[in-house]
N, C-alpha and C positions, 0 to 999 in steps of 0.2 A: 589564298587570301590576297587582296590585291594593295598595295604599296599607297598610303594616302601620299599624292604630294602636293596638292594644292586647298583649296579653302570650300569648304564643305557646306552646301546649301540645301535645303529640304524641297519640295515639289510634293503636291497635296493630289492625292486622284480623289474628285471630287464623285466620281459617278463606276462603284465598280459592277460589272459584269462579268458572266458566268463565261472565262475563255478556254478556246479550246487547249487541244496539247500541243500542236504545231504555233510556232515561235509568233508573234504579234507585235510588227515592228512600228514605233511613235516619235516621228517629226514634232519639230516645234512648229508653230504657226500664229505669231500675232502675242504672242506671249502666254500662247495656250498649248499645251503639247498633246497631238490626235493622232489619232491612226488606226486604221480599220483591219481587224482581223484574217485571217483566210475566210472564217464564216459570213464575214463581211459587218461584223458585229462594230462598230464604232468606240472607243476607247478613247475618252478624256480627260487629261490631267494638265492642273493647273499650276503654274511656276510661282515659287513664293518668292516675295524680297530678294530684290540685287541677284537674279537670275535673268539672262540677257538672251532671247530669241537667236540662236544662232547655229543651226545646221546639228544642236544635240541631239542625236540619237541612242535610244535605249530599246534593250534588249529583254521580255517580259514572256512567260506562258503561264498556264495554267497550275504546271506543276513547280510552277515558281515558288519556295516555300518563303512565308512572311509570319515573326513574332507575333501573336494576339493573344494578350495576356498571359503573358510570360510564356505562352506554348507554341508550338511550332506547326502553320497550317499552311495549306497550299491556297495558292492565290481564287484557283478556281471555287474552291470550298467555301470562300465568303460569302455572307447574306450581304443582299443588295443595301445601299446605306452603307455598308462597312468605311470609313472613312484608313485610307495607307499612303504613311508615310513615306517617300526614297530620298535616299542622302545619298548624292553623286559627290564625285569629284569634279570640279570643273575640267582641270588641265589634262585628267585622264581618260575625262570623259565613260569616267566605269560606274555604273551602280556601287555601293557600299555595306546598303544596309536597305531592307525595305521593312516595314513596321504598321501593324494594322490596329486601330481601335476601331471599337464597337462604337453603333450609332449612339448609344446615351452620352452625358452631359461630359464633355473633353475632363480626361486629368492628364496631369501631367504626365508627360513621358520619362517613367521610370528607369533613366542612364547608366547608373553607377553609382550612387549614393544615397545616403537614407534622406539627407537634404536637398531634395532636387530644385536647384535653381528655374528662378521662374522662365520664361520664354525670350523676355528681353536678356535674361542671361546671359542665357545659351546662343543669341544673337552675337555677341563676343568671344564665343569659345569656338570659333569658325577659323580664324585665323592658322596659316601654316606653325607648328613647334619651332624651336629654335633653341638652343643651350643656352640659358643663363642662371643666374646664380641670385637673379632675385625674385623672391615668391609672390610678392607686388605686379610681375610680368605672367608670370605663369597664367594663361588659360587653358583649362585643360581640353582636349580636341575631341566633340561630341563624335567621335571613329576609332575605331581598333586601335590599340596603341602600335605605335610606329616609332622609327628614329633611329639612332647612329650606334651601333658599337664597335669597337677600334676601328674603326675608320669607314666601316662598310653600313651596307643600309640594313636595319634589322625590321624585321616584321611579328608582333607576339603571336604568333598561329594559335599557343595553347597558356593555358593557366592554369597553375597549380599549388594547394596551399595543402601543405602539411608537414606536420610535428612545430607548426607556427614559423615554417618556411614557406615563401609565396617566389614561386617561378613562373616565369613569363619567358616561354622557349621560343626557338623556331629551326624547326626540322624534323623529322619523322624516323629517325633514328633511336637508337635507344639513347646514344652521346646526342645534343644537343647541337647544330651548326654554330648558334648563338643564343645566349639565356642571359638573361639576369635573375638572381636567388638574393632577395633580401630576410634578412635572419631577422625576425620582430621580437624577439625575448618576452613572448607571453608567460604572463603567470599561471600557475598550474588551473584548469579550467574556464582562464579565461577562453573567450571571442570576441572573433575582429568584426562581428556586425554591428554597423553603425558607427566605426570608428574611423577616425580621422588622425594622420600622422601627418606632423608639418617639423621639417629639418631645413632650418634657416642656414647651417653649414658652421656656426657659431660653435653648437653644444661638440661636447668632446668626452665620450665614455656611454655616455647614454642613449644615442640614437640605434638605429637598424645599423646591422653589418650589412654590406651588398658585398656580393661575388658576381661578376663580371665573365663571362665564360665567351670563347671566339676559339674553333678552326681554322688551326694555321692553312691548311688544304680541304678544301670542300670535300667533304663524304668520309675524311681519312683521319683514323688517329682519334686519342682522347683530346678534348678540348683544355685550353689554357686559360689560368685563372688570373686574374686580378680584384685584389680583394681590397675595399673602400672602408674607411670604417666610420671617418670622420670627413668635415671640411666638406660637403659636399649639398644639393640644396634639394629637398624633396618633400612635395604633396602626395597622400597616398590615401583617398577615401574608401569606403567598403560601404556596400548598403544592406539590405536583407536577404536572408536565402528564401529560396522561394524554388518550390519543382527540383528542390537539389540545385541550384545554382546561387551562384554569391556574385553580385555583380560589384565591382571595383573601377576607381578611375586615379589614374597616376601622373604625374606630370618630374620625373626624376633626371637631373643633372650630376655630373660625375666631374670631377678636377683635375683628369686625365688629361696627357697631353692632346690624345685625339678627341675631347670632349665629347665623351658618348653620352646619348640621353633617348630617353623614353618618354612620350609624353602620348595619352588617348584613354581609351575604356579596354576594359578584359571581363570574361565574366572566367568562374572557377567552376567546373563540370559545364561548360558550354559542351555541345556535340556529343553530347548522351546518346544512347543507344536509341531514343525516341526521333533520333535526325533520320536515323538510314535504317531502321527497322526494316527486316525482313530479311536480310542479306547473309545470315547464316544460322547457325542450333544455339540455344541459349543454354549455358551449365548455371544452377543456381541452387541456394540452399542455408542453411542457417550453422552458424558456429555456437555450440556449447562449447564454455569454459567450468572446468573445476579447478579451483586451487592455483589461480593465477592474481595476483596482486591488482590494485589498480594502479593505476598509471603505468604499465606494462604496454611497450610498442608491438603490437602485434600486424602481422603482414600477408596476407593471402593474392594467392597468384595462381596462373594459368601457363604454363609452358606446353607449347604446340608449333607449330608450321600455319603458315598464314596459304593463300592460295596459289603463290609463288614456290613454294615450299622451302620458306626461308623458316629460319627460328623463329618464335616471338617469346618473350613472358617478359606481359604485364605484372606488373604486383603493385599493389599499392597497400596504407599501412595507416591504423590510429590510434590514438592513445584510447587504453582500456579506460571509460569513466571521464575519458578529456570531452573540452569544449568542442572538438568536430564531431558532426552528427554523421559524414559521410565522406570518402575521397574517391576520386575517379580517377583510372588512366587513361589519357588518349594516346597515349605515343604511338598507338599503331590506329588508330580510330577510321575503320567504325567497330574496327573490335579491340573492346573495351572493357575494361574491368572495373569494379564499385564493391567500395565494401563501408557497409553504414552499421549504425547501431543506434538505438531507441535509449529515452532518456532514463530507462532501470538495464543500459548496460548490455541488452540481446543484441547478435552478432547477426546479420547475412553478408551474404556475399552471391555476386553475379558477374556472371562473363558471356557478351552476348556477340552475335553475327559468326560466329565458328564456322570456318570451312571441313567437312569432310576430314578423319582421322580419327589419331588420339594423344591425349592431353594429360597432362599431369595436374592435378588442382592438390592445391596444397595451404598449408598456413606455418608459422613460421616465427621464431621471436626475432627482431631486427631493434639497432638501435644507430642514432645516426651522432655522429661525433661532430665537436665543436667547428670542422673545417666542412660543415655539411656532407661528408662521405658519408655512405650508408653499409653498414657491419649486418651482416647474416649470422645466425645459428638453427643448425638445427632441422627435423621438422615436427612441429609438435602432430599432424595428420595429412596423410595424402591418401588421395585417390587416383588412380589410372582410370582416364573414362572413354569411350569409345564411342565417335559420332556417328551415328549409320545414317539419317535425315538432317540436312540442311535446318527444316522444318521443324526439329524436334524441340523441348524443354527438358533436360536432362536435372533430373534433383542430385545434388551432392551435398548430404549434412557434414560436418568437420569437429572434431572435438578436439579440444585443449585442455590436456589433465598432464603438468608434468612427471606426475607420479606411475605414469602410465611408459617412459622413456627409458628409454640407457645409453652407456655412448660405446665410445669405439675408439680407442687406439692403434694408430697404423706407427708402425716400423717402417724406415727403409733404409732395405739395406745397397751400399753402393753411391757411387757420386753422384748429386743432381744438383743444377739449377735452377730446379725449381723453389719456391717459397710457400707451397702449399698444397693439399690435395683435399682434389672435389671427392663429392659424395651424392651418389640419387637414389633415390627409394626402386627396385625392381618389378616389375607386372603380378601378377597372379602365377604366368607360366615361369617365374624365374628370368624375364628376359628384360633386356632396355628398349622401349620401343624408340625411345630419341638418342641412339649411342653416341652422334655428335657433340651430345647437349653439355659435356662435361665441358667442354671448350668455351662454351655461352656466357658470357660477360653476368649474368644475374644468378647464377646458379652457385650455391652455396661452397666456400670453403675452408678448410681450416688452417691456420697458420702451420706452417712446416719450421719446428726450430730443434737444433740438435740434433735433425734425424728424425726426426718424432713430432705425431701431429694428435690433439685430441679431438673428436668432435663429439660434443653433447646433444640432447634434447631431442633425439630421435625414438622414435614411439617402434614399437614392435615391430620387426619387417627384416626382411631382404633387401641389401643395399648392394651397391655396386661404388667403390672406391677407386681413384683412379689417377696419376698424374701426368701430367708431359712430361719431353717437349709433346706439341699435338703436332701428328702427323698431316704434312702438306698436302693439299688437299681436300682431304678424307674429315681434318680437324678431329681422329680420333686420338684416345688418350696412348701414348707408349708403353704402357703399365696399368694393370688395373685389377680387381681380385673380389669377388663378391664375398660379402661378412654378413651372418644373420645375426642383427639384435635381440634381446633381450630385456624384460623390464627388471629394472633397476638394479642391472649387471655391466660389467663392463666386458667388450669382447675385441679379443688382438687380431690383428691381420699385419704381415707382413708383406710391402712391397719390394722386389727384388731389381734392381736397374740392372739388365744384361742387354746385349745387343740381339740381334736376331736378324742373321747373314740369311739372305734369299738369292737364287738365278731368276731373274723376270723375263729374259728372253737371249736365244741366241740368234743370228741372223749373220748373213755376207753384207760386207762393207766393201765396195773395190777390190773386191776376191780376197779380203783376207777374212777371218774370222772374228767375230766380235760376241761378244755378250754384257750384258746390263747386270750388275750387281747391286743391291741395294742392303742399306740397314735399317729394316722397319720395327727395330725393338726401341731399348729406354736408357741405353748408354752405348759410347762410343766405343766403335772396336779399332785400335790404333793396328794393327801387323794383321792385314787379309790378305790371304792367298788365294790363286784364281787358277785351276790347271785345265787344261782343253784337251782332248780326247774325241781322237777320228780312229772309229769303226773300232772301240774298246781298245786301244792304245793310246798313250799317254804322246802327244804332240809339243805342247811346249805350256811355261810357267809363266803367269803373269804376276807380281806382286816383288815385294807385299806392299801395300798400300793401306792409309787411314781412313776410315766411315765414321762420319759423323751421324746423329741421330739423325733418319730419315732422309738422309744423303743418298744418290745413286749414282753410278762408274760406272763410265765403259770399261771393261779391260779387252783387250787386244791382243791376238796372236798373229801367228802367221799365214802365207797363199794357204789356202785348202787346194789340196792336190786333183789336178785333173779328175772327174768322174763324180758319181752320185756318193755322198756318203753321209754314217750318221755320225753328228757331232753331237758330244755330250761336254758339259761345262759344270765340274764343281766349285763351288767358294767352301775358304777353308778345310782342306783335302782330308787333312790332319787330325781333325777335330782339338784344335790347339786354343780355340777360343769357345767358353762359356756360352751357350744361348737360351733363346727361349724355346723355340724349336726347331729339332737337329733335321728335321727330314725334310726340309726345302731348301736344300744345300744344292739340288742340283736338276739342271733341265737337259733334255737334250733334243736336235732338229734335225728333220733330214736335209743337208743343202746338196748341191749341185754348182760345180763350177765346170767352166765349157774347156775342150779337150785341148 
């Protein structure tokens, strides 16, 4: 998405034509902007108001996609007459926005509000943003909202509103680079269609909370918050949903010292799976609920590997019976997750563009606490699903019956610092097809307190329980113990923190002897000893030395003696320390040192 930073002007193509795929480049000339295709086809469009002939070139084809009534078409695909709009930048000279109506009788162009200001309006909402603190000044900028957060330049790439939280992020991470989250304190079933919120900076108790979010280091780390509550100055319209979209326009000042502000249009499920259809297998399907309350936050997700083969899970979440009919995730868009519900309360859900694998789809009860963090429990159903076509539609129904659950108490026993432990539901064969996934910032867990962790809400199945530290690298768990559930039973598992001493390699260093010792278990072993062994005799003692969890030593002996010989290396000789398993104590290699 491209950086508004100057004053934003429309250009009308008065005459469109069927263009090809290859790009069709358009000069200005005389105050008319033309330009002739590769097919040789002529292309005219005409400059509206305080737009100035001057070497503007743009960048247009066929598979250009343009809004036509509220759906999303390709430029080539219009009937002739089609009247399209483009909003450039001047200063950047970028397109912004291209927008198509039908030849019958002009309406207005449906922005961000249910009130669309007429034409001379919008003629004043051109102007670059600017921070201030009076709503008299405020116009808001008929363009993507844009603007400042601590100090650096923010761009809203996505929008998102739920549990009556409305985020305007930027970055494609599952942590945000920078967001604003303002908290609107809807009443139980209200909606924000049609609604207009104006905060003069006055009122004190009763406005939106904002949360302010900024990466101290780009790509690294949880983001840092600053939280607004009052004294601050904000316009914030909503218009109708329409195709699952909710268009909004904002115009917000902050009392910061670095005066960050937001001011432009968002829409809420922009970039739907209808943008980039085709690009991978669709999992989809309907949630029955029994015996779950309303107003109950429920959440269904997708955890899988995107085509990088990183992690993903999306989830997203609505109140049972609340005023949203629908939420989408894009954080990883084009594959995206939606989960809606009809106004007697039925559940789907869909996760579309999948690459190749398999996936965990799941639902879930989630609740999100006053500082906006969001609390996991549970899973009330999951499925393990297995993509074999790109091409396919994979059905997955879900059902939510708590009665149908049990939980799980883990023990552990021995030191840790950790604060909690994960839990996943297992395959069909007994296995984890994502064994990384415990590591995964969205994947459920339970608090660890006294030693002891409970976790509820899990439905019949084969789990796999698990804690750190996670081993470098690998991000796998240091511990971890598979517990079958039961319904409406409780079932104990204990985790045991022991170390677990390994030899990973012996090799010559400058003709002396060395080996790699590591500890890949789930506590630290303070006193390891290392003894070295040429041609089954005992050569010399290294140690004893401390291993921290998933820590690795060289230890070190002496020349190895002229000639070929085999060296063998065990860690802890003795069996003086606890592990998890005794028989990778020890390697051995054939070296050769010269005569």
């Amino acid at each position: 998405m491209n950086r508004i930073v100057g004053a934003l002007v429309g250009v009308f193509l008065t005459t469109v034509v069927e263009m090809p795929t290859a790009l069709a480049q358009v000069a200005t000339a005389g105050g008319v902007l033309k330009g002739v295709s590769p097919d040789g086809t002529e292309i005219t469009v005409t400059l509206g108001s305080g737009v100035r002939a001057k070497d503007q070139r743009f960048r247009v084809s066929a598979r250009t996609q343009v809004t036509l009534d509220d759906k999303r078409i390709k430029l080539g695909e219009l009937s002739p007459g089609t009247k399209v709009t483009v909003t450039y930048d001047k200063s950047s000279r970028l397109i912004t926005r291209i927008r198509a109506r039908s030849a019958a009788p002009e309406a207005p162009d449906q922005t961000g509000t249910s009130d669309t200001p007429s034409k001379d309006a919008r003629k004043k909402d051109t102007a670059k943003p600017v921070w201030t603190m009076d709503l008299s000044k405020m116009r808001i900028p008929d363009a993507p909202a844009t603007g400042r957060i601590h100090g650096e330049d923010f761009t809203a790439e996505q929008a998102e509103l739920e549990g009556g939280i409305l985020t305007l992020r930027e970055g494609k991470d599952f942590f945000p680079e920078k967001a604003v989250k303002l908290f609107l304190f809807l009443k139980e079933g209200e909606s924000v269609e049609g609604k207009t919120f104006r905060v003069t900076g006055k009122e004190r108790f009763r406005s939106p909370h904002v949360h302010v979010q900024w990466r101290a280091k780009k790509g690294e780390g949880v983001p840092e918050t600053e939280t607004v509550m009052d004294n601050y100055a904000m316009v914030l319209e909503f218009g109708k949903i329409k195709d699952s979209r909710l268009p909004g326009r904002i115009y917000l000042c902050l009392p910061n010292t670095t005066k960050s502000f937001v001011a432009g249009t968002f829409v809420v499920g922009e970039g739907s799976d209808k943008d980039e259809a085709g690009l991978g297998a669709e999992i989809f399907g309907t949630i029955s609920i029994q015996g779950v309350q309303k107003g109950a936050r429920i959440e269904v997700g997708c955890l899988g590997r995107s085509p990088e083969g990183k992690l993903e899970g999306p989830g997203v979440s609505l109140e049972l019976g609340g005023s949203g009919r629908w939420a989408t995730s894009t954080t990883w868009k084009p594959r995206n997750s939606t989960l809606a519900q009809d106004e007697k309360g039925r559940l789907t859900h869909k996760h579309v563009n999948r690459p190749l694998g398999k996936y965990l789809v799941y639902c879930r009860s989630t609740t999100v606490a006053s500082d906006g963090t969001v609390q996991h429990e549970g899973y009330y159903d999951w499925k393990w699903v297995q993509i074999k076509d790109v091409k396919s539609k994979v059905p997955v129904d879900l059902t939510i019956d708590p009665s149908n659950s049990g939980m799980v108490e883990v023990t552990v026993d021995g030191p840790t610092k950790e604060s909690s432990v994960t839990y996943l539901p297992l395959d069909e064969e007994g296995q984890l097809p994502l064994p990384e996934a415990h590591a995964y910032v969205s994947v459920s867990g339970a608090k660890l307190e006294g030693g002891k962790a409970i976790i509820r809400g899990l439905r019949e199945g084969k789990y796999q329980v698990a804690m750190g530290p996670w081993q470098p690298g690998t991000r796998l768990p240091s511990v971890k113990a598979t517990v079958e559930v039961k319904r409406g039973s409780t079932t104990k598992v204990q985790l045991v923190m022991m170390p677990d001493l390994q030899v990973s390699r012996v090799y010559l260093k400058e003709g002396y002897m060395r080996a790699l010792v590591k500890n890949s278990g789930s506590a630290r072993a303070e006193k390891v000893d290392v003894v070295f062994l040429v041609d089954a005799k005992p050569e010399s003692k290294y140690g004893p030395i401390p291993l921290n969890v998933g820590q690795e030593a060289e230890a070190s002996s002496q020349r190895l003696p002229p000639g070929t010989h085999v060296v063998k290396v065990v860690v802890d000789p003795d069996n003086e320390i606890r592990e998890w398993d005794e028989t990778n104590n020890a390697k051995e290699a054939t070296l050769s040192s010269p005569r």
